[in-house]
N, C-alpha and C positions, 0 to 999 in steps of 0.2 A: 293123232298127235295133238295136243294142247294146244303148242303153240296157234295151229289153224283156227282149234275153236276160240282164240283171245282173240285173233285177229277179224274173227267171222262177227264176234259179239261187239268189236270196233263199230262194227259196219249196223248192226243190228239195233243196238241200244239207243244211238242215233235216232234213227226213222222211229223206231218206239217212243221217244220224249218227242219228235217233231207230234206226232198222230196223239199224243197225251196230251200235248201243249195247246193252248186257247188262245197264244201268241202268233199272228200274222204268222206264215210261210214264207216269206223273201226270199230271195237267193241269195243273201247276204247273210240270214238267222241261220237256213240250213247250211250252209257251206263254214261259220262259226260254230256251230255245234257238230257237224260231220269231222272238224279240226278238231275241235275242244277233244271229244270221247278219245280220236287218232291218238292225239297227245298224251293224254290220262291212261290209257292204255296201251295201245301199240307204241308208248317211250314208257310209261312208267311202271305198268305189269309186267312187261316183257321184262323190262332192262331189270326192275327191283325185283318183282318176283320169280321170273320166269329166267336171269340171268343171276344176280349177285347169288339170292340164296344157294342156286344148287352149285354154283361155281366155287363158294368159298366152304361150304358147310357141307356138299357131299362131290367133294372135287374129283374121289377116287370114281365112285359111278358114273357121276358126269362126262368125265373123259371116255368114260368105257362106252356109253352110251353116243359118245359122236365119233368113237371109233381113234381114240388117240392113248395112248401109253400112261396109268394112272401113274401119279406122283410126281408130275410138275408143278414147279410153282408156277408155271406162268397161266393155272385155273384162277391161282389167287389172285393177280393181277387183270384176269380178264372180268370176273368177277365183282374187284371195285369198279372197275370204267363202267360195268352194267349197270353195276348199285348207284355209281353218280350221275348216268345220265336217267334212269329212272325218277331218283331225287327231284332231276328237273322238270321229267316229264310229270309227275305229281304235282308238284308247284305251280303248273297252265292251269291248274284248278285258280288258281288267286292271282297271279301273276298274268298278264299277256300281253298285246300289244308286241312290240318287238323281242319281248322275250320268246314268246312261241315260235316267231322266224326262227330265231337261233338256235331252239332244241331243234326242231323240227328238221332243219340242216344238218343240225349235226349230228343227229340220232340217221337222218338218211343217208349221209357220206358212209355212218361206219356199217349201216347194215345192208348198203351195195359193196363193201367194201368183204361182209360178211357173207355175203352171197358169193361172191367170186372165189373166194378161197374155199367156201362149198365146192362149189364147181371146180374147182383144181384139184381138190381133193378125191372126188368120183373122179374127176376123168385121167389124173393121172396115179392114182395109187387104189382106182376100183374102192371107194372108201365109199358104202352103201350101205351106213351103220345108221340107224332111226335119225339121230340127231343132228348130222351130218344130211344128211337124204331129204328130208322135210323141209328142215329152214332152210334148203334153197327156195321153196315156196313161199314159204310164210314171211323170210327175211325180205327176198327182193320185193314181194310184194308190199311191204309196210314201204319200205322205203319210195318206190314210183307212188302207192297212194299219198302217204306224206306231202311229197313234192307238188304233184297234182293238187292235193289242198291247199299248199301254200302258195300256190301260182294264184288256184279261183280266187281266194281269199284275198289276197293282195289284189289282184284285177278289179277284185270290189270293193275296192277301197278301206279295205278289212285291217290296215296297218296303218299307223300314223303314220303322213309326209314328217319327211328328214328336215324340213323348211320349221 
C-alpha cells in the first residue's frame, strides 16, 4: 500500500540528509529534521496528495476502495479537511516554530481519530477493504510518531518559550 511506503520514506529521507549533511548531528538537528520530513510528508503528502486528491477527484473508487458506498458527499468533505491540513503540513517547509506544534496536533488528533473508526469498521462490520485494512497502520502510526516528535522536540527546547 502507498500509504506505508509515504510513511517508511518519512522515516528514511531523514537519516539520508542527516548521513549527507556536513552539519553537527545533535539531538536537537536530528529530532528537527526527523519533524520537518514527519510534517512535509506524513501531513502534507498524506493529507494533499494521498487524501484531498483521490477524495474529491476519484470519490466513486475511493470509497469502494475503503469499502463504503460510492456517492456521498461526505468524500467531498473529507477530502477538503485533507487538502487543508496537508496545505499546512506543506507550509512547515517555511513556517515553524509554533506553527509545527499545531499541525502536528492536529493532523495527530484526526488520524488517531482515523484509526479508530478503522478499527470500528473491521471489527464491527468485518470491513477488510485495502483502504480501510492498512491505514489502521499507517494512520495510527503517523499519528504516535508525530506526537513522539513533538514531545522530543519540545523537550529540546525545539519551540519557543510562551514568555
Amino acid at each position: 500500500m502507498i500509504m506505508l511506503a509515504v510513511v517508511a520514506l518519512s522515516i528514511v529521507l531523514p537519516l539520508v540528509h542527516l548521513a549527507l549533511s556536513k552539519e553537527p548531528r545533535t539531538r536537537l538537528r536530528v529530532l528537527h529534521l526527523l519533524l520537518l520530513y514527519a510534517l512535509v510528508i506524513d501531513v502534507g503528502v498524506i493529507g494533499f496528495i494521498l487524501g484531498f486528491i483521490p477524495h474529491v477527484f476519484f470519490a466513486n473508487e475511493t470509497a469502494r476502495m475503503i469499502g463504503w458506498p460510492p456517492g456521498s458527499p461526505f468524500q467531498f468533505e473529507v477530502g477538503v479537511h485533507d487538502g487543508a491540513w496537508g496545505v499546512l503540513g506543506f507550509l512547515c517547509i517555511w513556517i515553524g516554530d509554533s506553527f509545527w506544534l499545531a499541525t502536528g496536533l492536529g493532523w495527530s488528533l484526526f488520524m488517531l481519530g482515523a484509526t479508530y473508526g478503522h478499527i470500528h469498521q473491521m471489527a464491527l462490520h468485518d470491513n477488510y477493504a485495502p483502504y480501510n485494512f492498512f491505514t489502521i497502520f499507517s494512520d495510527g502510526f503517523v499519528a504516535v510518531w508525530l506526537l513522539v516528535l513533538l514531545y522530543l522536540y519540545h523537550r529540546e527546547g525545539g519551540f519557543p518559550s510562551a514568555e
